[in-house]
MIRO-506951 format. One record per residue (C-alpha): residue number from 1; residue in three letters; x, z, y. Coordinates in steps of 0.5 Angstrom, whole numbers, plus 500, padded with zeros to 3 digits. Layout:
% MIRO-506951
<pt NUM ALA <X Z Y>>
...
% end
This chain:
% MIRO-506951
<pt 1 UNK <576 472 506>>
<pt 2 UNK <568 472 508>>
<pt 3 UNK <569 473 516>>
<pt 4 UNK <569 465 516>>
<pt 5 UNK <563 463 512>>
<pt 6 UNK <556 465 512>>
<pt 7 UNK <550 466 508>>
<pt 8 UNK <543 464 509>>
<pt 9 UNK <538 471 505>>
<pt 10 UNK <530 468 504>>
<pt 11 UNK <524 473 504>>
<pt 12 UNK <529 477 509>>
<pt 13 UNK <524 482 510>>
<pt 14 UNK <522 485 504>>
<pt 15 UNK <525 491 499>>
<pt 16 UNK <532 487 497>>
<pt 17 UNK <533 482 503>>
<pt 18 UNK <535 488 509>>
<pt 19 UNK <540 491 504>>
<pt 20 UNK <543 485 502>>
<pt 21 UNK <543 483 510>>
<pt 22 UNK <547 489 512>>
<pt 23 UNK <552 489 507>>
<pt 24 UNK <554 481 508>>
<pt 25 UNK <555 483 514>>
<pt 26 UNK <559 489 513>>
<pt 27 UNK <564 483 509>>
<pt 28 UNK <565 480 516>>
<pt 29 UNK <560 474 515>>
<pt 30 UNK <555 471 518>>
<pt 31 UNK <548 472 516>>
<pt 32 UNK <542 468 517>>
<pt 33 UNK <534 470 515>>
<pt 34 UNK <529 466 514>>
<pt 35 UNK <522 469 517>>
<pt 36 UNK <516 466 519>>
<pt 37 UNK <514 467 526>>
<pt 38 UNK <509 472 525>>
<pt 39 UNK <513 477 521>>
<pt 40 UNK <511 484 522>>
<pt 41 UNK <517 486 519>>
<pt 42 UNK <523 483 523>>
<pt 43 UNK <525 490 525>>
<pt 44 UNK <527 492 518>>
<pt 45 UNK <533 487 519>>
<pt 46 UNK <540 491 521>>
<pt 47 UNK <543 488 529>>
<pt 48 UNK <547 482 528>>
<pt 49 UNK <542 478 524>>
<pt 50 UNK <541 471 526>>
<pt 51 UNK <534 470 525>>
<pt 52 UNK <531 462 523>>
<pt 53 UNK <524 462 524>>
<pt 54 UNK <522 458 517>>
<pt 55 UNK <518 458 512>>
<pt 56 UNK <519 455 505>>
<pt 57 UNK <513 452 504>>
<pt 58 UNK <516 446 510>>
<pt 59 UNK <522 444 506>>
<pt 60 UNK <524 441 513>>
<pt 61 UNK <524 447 517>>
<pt 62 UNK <530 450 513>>
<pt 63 UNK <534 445 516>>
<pt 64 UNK <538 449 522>>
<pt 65 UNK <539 454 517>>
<pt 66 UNK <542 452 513>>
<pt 67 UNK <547 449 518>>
<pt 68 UNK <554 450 514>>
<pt 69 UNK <552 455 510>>
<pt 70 UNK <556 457 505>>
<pt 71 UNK <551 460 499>>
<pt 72 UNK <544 462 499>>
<pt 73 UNK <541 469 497>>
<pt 74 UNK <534 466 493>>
<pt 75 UNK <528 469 492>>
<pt 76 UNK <521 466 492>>
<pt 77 UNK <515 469 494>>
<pt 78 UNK <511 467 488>>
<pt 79 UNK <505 472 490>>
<pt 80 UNK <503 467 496>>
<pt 81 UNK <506 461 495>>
<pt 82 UNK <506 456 490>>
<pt 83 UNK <512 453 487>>
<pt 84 UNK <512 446 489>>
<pt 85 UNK <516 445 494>>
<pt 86 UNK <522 449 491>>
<pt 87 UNK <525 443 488>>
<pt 88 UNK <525 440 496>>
<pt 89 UNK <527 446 498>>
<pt 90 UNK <533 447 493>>
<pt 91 UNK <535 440 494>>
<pt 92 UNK <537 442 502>>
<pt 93 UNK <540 448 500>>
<pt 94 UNK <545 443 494>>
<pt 95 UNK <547 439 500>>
<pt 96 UNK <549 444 504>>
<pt 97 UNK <551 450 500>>
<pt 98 UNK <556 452 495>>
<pt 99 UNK <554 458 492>>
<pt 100 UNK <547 461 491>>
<pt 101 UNK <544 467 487>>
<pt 102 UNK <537 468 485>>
<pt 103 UNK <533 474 484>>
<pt 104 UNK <530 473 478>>
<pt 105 UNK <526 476 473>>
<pt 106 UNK <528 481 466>>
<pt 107 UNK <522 477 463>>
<pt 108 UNK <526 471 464>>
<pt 109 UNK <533 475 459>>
<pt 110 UNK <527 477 456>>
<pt 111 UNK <524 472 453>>
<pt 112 UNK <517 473 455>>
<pt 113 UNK <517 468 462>>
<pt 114 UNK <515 461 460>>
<pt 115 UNK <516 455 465>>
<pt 116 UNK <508 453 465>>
<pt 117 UNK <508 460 468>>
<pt 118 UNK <512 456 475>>
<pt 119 UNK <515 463 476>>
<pt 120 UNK <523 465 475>>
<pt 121 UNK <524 462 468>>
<pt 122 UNK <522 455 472>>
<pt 123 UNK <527 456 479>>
<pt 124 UNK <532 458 474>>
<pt 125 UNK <531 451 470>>
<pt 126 UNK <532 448 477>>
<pt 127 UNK <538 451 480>>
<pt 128 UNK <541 450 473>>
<pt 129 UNK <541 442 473>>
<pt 130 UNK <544 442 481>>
<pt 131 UNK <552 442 482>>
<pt 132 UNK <551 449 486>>
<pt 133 UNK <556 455 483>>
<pt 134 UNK <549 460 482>>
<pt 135 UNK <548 467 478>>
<pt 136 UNK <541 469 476>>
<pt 137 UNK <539 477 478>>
<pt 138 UNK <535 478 472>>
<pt 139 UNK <532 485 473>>
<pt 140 UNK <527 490 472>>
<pt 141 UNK <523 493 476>>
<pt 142 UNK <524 495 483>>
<pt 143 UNK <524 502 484>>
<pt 144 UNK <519 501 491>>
<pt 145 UNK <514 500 487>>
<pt 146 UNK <513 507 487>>
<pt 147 UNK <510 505 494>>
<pt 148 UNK <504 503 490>>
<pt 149 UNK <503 511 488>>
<pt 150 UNK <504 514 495>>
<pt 151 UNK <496 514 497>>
<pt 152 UNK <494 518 491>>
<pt 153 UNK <500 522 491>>
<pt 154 UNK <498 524 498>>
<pt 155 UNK <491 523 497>>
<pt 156 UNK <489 528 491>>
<pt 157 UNK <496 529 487>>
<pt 158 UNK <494 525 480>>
<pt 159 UNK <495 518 479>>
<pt 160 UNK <490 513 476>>
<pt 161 UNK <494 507 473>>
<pt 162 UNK <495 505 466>>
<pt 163 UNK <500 506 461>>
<pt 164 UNK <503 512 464>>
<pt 165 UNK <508 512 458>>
<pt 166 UNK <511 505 460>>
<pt 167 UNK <518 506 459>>
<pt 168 UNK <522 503 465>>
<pt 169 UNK <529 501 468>>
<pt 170 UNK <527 501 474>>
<pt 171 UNK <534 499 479>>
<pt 172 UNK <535 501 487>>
<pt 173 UNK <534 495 491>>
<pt 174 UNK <541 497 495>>
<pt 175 UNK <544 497 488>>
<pt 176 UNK <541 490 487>>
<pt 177 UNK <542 487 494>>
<pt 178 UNK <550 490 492>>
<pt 179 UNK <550 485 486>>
<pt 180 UNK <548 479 489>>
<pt 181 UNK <552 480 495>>
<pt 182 UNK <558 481 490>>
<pt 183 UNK <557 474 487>>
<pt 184 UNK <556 470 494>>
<pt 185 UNK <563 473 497>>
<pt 186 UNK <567 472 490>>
<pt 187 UNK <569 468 485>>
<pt 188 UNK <568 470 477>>
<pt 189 UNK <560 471 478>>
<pt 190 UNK <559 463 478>>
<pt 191 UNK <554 461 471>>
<pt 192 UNK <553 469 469>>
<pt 193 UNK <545 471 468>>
<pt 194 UNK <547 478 470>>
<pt 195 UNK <541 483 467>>
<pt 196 UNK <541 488 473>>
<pt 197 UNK <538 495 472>>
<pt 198 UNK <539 501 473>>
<pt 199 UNK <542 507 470>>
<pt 200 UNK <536 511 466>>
<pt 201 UNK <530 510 462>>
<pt 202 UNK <523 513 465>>
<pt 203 UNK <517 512 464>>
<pt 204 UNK <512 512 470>>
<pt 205 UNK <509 518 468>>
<pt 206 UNK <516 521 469>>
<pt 207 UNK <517 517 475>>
<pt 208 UNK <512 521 478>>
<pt 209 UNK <513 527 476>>
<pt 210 UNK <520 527 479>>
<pt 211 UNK <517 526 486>>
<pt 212 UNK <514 532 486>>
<pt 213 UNK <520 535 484>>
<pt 214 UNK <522 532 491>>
<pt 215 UNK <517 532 495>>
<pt 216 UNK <515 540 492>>
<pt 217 UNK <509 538 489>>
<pt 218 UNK <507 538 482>>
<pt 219 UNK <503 532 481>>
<pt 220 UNK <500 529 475>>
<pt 221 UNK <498 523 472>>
<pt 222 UNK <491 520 468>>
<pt 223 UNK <491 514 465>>
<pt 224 UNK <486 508 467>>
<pt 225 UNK <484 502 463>>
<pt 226 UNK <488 497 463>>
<pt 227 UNK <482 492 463>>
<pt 228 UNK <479 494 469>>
<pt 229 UNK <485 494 472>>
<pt 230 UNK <486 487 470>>
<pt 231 UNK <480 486 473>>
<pt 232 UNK <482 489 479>>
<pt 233 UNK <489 486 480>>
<pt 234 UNK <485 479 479>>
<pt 235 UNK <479 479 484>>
<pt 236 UNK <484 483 489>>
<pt 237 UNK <488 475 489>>
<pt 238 UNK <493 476 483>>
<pt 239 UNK <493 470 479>>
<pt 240 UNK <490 471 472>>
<pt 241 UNK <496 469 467>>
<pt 242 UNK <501 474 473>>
<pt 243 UNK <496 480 472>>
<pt 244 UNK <496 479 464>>
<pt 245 UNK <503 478 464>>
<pt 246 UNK <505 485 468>>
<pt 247 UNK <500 489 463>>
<pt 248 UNK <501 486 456>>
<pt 249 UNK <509 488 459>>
<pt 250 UNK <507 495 461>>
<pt 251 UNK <503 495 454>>
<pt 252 UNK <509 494 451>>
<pt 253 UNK <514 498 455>>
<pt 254 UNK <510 505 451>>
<pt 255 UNK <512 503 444>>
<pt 256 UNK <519 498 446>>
<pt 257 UNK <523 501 453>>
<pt 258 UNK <525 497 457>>
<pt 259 UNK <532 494 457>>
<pt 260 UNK <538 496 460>>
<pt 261 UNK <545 495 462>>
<pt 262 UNK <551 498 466>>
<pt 263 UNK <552 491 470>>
<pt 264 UNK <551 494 477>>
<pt 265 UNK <557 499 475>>
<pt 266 UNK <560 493 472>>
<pt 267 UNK <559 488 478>>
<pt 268 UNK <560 494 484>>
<pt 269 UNK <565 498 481>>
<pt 270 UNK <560 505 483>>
<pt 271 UNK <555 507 478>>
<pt 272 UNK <547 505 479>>
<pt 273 UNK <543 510 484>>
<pt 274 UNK <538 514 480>>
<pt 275 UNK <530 515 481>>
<pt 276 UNK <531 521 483>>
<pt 277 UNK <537 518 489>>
<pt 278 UNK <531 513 491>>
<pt 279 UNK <526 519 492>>
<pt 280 UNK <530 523 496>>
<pt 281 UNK <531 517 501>>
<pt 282 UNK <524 516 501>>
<pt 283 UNK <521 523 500>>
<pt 284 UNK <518 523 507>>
<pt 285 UNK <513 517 503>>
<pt 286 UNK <510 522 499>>
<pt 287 UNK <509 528 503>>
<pt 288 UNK <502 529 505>>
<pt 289 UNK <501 530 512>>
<pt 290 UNK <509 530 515>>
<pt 291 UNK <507 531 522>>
<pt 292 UNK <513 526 523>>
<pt 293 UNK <511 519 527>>
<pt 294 UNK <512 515 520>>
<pt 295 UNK <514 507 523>>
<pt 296 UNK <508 504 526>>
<pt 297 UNK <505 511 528>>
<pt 298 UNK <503 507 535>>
<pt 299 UNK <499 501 531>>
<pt 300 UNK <495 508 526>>
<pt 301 UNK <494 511 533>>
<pt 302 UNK <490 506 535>>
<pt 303 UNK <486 504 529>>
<pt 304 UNK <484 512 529>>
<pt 305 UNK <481 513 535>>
<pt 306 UNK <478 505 535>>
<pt 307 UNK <475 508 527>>
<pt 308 UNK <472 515 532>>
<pt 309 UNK <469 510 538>>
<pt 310 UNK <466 506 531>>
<pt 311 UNK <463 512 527>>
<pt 312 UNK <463 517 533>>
<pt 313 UNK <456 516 536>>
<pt 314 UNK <451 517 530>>
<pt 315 UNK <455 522 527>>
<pt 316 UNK <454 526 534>>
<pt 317 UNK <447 525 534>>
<pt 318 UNK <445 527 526>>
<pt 319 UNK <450 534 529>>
<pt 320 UNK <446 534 535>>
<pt 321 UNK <440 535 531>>
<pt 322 UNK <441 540 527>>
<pt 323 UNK <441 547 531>>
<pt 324 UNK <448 549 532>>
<pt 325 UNK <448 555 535>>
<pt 326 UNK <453 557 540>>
<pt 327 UNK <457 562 536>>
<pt 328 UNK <457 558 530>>
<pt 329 UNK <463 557 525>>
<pt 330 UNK <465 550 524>>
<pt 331 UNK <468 546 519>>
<pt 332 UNK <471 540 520>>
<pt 333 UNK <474 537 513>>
<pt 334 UNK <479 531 514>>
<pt 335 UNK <479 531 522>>
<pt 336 UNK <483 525 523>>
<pt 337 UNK <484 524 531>>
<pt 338 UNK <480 530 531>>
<pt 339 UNK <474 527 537>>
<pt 340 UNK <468 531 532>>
<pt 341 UNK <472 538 532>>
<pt 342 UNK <472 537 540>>
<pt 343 UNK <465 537 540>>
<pt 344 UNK <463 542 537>>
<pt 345 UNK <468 547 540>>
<pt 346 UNK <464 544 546>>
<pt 347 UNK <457 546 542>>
<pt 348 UNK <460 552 538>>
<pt 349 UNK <463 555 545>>
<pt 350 UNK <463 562 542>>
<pt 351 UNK <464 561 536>>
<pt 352 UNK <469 557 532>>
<pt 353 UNK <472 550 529>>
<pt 354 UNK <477 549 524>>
<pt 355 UNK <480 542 524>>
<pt 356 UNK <482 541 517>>
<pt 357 UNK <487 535 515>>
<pt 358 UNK <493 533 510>>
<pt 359 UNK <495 530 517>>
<pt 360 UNK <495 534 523>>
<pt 361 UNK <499 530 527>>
<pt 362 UNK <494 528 532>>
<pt 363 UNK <490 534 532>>
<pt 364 UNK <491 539 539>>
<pt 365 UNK <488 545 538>>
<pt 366 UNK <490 546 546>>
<pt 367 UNK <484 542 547>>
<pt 368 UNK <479 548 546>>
<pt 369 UNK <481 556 546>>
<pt 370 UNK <476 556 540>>
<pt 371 UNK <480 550 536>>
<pt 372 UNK <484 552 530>>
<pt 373 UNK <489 546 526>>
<pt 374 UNK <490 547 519>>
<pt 375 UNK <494 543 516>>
<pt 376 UNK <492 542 508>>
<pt 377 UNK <488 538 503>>
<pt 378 UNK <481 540 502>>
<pt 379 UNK <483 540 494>>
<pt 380 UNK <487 545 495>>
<pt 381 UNK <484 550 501>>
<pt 382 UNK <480 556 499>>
<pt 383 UNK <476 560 505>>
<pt 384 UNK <472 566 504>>
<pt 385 UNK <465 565 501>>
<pt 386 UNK <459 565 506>>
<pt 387 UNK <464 564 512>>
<pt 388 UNK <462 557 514>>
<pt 389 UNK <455 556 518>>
<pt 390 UNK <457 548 519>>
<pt 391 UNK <461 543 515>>
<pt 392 UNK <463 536 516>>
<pt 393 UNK <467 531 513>>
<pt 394 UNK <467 524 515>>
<pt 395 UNK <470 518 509>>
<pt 396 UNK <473 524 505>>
<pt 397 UNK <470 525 499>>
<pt 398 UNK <470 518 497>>
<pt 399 UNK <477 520 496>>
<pt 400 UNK <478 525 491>>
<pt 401 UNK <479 525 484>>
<pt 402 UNK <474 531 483>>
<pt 403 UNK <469 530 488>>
<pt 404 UNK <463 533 486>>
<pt 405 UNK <467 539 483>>
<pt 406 UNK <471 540 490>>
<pt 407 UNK <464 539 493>>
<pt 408 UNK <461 546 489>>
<pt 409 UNK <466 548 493>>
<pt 410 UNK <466 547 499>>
<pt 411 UNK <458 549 498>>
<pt 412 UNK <461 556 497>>
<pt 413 UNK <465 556 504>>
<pt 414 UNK <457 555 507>>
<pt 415 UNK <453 562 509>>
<pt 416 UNK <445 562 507>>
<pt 417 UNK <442 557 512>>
<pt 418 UNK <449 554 514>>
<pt 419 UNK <449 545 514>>
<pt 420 UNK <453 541 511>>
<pt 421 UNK <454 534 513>>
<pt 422 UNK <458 528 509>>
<pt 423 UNK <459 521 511>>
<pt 424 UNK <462 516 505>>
<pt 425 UNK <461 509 503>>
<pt 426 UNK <458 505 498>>
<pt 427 UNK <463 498 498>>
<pt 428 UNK <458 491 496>>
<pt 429 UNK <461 487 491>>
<pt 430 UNK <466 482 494>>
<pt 431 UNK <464 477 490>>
<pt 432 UNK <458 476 494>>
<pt 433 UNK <461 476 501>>
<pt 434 UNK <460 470 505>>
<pt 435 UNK <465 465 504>>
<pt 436 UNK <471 464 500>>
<pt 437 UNK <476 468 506>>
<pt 438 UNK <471 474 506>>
<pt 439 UNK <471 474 499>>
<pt 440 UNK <479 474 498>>
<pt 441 UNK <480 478 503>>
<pt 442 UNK <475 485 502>>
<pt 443 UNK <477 483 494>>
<pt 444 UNK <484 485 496>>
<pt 445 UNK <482 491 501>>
<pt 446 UNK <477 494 496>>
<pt 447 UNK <482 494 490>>
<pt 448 UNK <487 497 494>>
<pt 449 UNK <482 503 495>>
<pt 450 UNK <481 503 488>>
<pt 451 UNK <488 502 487>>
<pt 452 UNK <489 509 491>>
<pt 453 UNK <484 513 487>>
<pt 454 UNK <478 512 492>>
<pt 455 UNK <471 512 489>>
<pt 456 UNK <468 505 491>>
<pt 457 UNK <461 508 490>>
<pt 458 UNK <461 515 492>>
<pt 459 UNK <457 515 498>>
<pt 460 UNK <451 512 493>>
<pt 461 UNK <451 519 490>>
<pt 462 UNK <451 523 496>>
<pt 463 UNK <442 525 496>>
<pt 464 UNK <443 527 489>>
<pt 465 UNK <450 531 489>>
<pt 466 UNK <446 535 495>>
<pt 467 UNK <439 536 490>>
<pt 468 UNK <444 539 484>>
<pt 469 UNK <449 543 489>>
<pt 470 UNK <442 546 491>>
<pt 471 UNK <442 544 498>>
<pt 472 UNK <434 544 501>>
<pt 473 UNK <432 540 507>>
<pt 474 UNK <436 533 504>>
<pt 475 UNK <437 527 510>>
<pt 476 UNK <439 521 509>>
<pt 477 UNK <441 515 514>>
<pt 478 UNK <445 509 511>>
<pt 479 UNK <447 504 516>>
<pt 480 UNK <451 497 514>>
<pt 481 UNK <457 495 516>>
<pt 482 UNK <461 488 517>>
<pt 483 UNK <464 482 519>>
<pt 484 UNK <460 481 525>>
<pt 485 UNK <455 487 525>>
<pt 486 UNK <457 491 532>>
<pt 487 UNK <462 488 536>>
<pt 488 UNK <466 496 536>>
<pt 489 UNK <466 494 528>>
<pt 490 UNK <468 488 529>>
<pt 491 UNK <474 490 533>>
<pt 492 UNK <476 496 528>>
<pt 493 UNK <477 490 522>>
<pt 494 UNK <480 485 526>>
<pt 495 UNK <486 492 528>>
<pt 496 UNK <486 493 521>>
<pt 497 UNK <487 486 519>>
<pt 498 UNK <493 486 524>>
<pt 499 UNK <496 492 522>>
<pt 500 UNK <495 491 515>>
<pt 501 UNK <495 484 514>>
<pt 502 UNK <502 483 514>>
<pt 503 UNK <503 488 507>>
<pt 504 UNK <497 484 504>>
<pt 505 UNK <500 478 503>>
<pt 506 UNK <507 481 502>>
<pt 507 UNK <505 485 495>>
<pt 508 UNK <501 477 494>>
<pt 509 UNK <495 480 494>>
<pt 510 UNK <492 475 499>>
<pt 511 UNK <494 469 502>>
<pt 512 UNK <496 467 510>>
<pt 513 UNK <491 462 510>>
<pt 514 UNK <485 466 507>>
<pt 515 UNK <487 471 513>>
<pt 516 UNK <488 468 518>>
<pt 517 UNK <481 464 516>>
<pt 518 UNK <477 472 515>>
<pt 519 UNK <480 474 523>>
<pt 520 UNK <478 468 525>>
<pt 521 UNK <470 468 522>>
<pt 522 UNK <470 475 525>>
<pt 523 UNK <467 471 532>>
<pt 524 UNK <462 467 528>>
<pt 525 UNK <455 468 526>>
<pt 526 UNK <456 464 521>>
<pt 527 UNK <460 469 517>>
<pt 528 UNK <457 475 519>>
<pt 529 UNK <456 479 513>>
<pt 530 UNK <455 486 511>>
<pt 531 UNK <461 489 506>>
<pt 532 UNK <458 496 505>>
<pt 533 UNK <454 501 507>>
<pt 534 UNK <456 508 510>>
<pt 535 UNK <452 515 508>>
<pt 536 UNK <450 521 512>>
<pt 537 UNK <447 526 509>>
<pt 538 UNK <446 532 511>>
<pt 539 UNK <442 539 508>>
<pt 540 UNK <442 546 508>>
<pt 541 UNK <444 551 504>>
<pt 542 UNK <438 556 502>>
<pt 543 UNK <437 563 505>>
<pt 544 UNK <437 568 501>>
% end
């Protein structure tokens, strides 16, 4: 029925559109994405996909592809792009199309989105005054957003996030994409504003803890404020009345659980897919230190070896002044791409090193016959007291939940006379870079690492940590960087944009503009700035 008509999906490449692709194409139809020509993420798409190059904010760039087409799946990056086209836009596909569905929200079945918001309810208004047959996907949560907890899972094993005992319906996007696709390829679903959700109520918390059931891992969860992750969520680019919104909602889902319903079953004939389904698909996600190649490993690989050719040098000459004898026992905590661990085995050449790191995948400890990798989390690891004559770690400690704690620690690993060495960050307010690019984009890369657990300003505390461990001999060395300070520098946050950019204004939390505007000024001198200032402090620990 469908091997003669053909479908056009916008935002193509994001958590629905690869699975609705894959399965318009599996009716026999031709389908269609809409990209922009930029897009990092054209591989998620399955062979067989047409892709137009196109972009909804230039109403008349959809013209090809919406050649012929008999129905539309609708959704509409609202993070990164206004709605003042969507009327211009609707117009071109009415004049083309017979059929549309619209991902929209539960907010809308719900009540709680107004069209002054210029969100779903707004699109909904729209589409329902044209003569198209539609269906409106109401639905709840997408089960990716557990993507969002994946760095400090990874990271330490709590996540910090407010009101972990909201109750939630979250739906799989297969199953979502299923409903839609349902509605484009046959009749009866025209008029309907299906509610799509899936099978059970779990709250977030719940939501994590069956990660770690999957994953073999027990996870917790702490609950942060609300109003500072507002703050957070704003100053890293969300709109003001979207970040009230989404918390006022989850404030309300601890008292109220979120609706549900059996649609998908109803629509598909299969019953919805579980939390628990999803995470097994995507346990790898979780898992801290797969020594599996994740996707983008070449583009990771790089940015490792760009960040040790930055950080590398004076790292090298604080270690070089200190009198690392030749049998010494080394530590290396969080090796990374494992340059430090190589030099010191070359230093400590009858003595030994152990590099230590959740991912060990690209640490070879065929490099030198002194040279153990141990694959574990500093959080977790125990070595014998007194059994370490030196030990470093690089832009670790920022990122643990019990820093000063596990520091105590660690100090214990080091014998009497032993040296330590920590190097982390103290993060500059964002609202004081430069210019109005810089100000979005390291807003938003800072409150992702806020985000995720890392403490913005731990490497500030360093001198102190060290005096009430009751280290002697406490040095310091601070140097600034950012957008314009070392051309080495300025290479490493042009990669990080290119690799992370695209994710950024995918979640919405930046726009293309103020990303492009950012790289851009990385090459002016009116733009340089300094962003944050880097530690290293290094003591000893007294003989006895």
């Amino acid at each position: 029925m469908t091997a003669e008509r053909t479908f056009l999906i916008t935002a193509a490449t994001g958590n629905v559109g690869p699975h609705a692709a894959a399965q318009l194409l599996a009716t026999g139809a031709t389908v269609r994405a809409l990209v922009l020509k930029d897009d990092p993420n054209i591989a998620k798409l399955p062979e067989g996909v047409e892709l137009h190059y196109g972009d909804l904010a230039d109403p008349d760039s959809l013209d090809p592809a919406l050649d012929g087409v008999h129905g539309v799946f609708w959704m509409w990056p609202f993070f990164t792009l206004s709605v003042e086209t969507a009327p211009a836009v609707l117009a071109k596909i009415e004049r083309e199309a017979e059929r549309i569905v619209l991902v929209s929200s539960v907010g809308v079945h719900i009540g709680l989105e107004r069209r002054d918001n210029n969100c779903h309810a707004y699109l909904e208004e729209l589409i329902e005054q044209t003569s198209l047959d539609w269906t409106f996907l109401r639905t709840t949560g997408f089960m990716a957003n557990a993507f969002g907890f994946a760095g400090q899972i990874k990271g330490g094993g709590t996540v910090h996030f407010p009101h972990g005992a909201a109750a939630r319906t979250s739906v799989h996007e297969r199953d979502l994409a299923a409903v839609g696709v349902h509605a484009l390829t046959e009749d009866g679903h025209a008029g309907k504003k299906y509610l799509v959700t899936g099978p059970e109520v779990l709250t977030q918390e719940e939501q994590v803890h069956i990660i770690g059931e999957v994953i073999g891992r027990q996870l917790g969860w702490q609950d942060v404020q609300a109003q500072a992750a507002r703050e957070e969520m704003v100053k890293s680019g969300w709109p003001p009345a979207y970040a009230d919104g989404a918390l006022d909602y989850f404030a309300m889902l601890t008292t109220q659980p979120e609706v549900g319903s059996t649609v998908v079953a109803d629509v598909t004939g299969r019953p919805a897919r579980t939390f628990r389904e999803w995470v097994e698909e995507h346990a790898d996600s979780f898992r801290a230190g797969d020594t599996k190649a994740p996707a983008g490993a070449e583009g990771d690989d790089a940015l490792a070896l760009l960040w040790e050719r930055v950080y590398d040098p004076l790292t090298t000459e604080i270690l070089a002044s200190l009198p690392i004898g030749r049998g010494w026992r080394c530590l290396e905590v969080g090796a990374g791409a494992g340059s430090m661990s190589y030099w010191l085995a070359a230093q400590a050449d009858q003595g030994s090193v152990v590099a230590l790191d959740t991912d060990i995948r690209r640490l070879d400890e065929r490099r030198a016959p002194n040279l153990a990798v141990v694959q574990q989390d500093v959080a977790e690891a125990e070595f014998e007291p007194d059994s370490t004559d030196l030990i470093l770690a690089r832009a670790v400690f920022e990122h643990l939940p019990k820093a000063e704690e596990t520091f105590e620690r660690v100090v214990r690993w080091l014998a009497p006379g032993g040296w330590i060495l920590l190097e982390d960050f103290y993060f500059l307010p964002s609202e004081h870079a430069v210019s109005p690019a810089a100000r979005a984009l390291i807003g938003a890369y800072f409150a992702g690492w806020k985000a995720v657990g890392a403490d913005m300003h731990w490497g500030r505390r360093l001198p102190s940590t060290f005096a009430r461990a009751g280290l002697t001999s406490v040095s310091m060395r601070v140097a600034p960087l950012g957008p314009g300070q070392d051309e080495l520098d300025s290479e490493l946050i042009r990669l990080r944009m290119k690799l992370q950019g695209p994710a950024m204004i995918e979640q919405g939390v930046v726009s293309a503009e103020n990303l492009e505007a950012f790289v851009a000024g990385l090459d002016d001198p009116r733009d340089r700035d300094v962003t944050m200032l880097r530690f290293c402090v290094w003591g000893q620990k007294p003989e006895r």
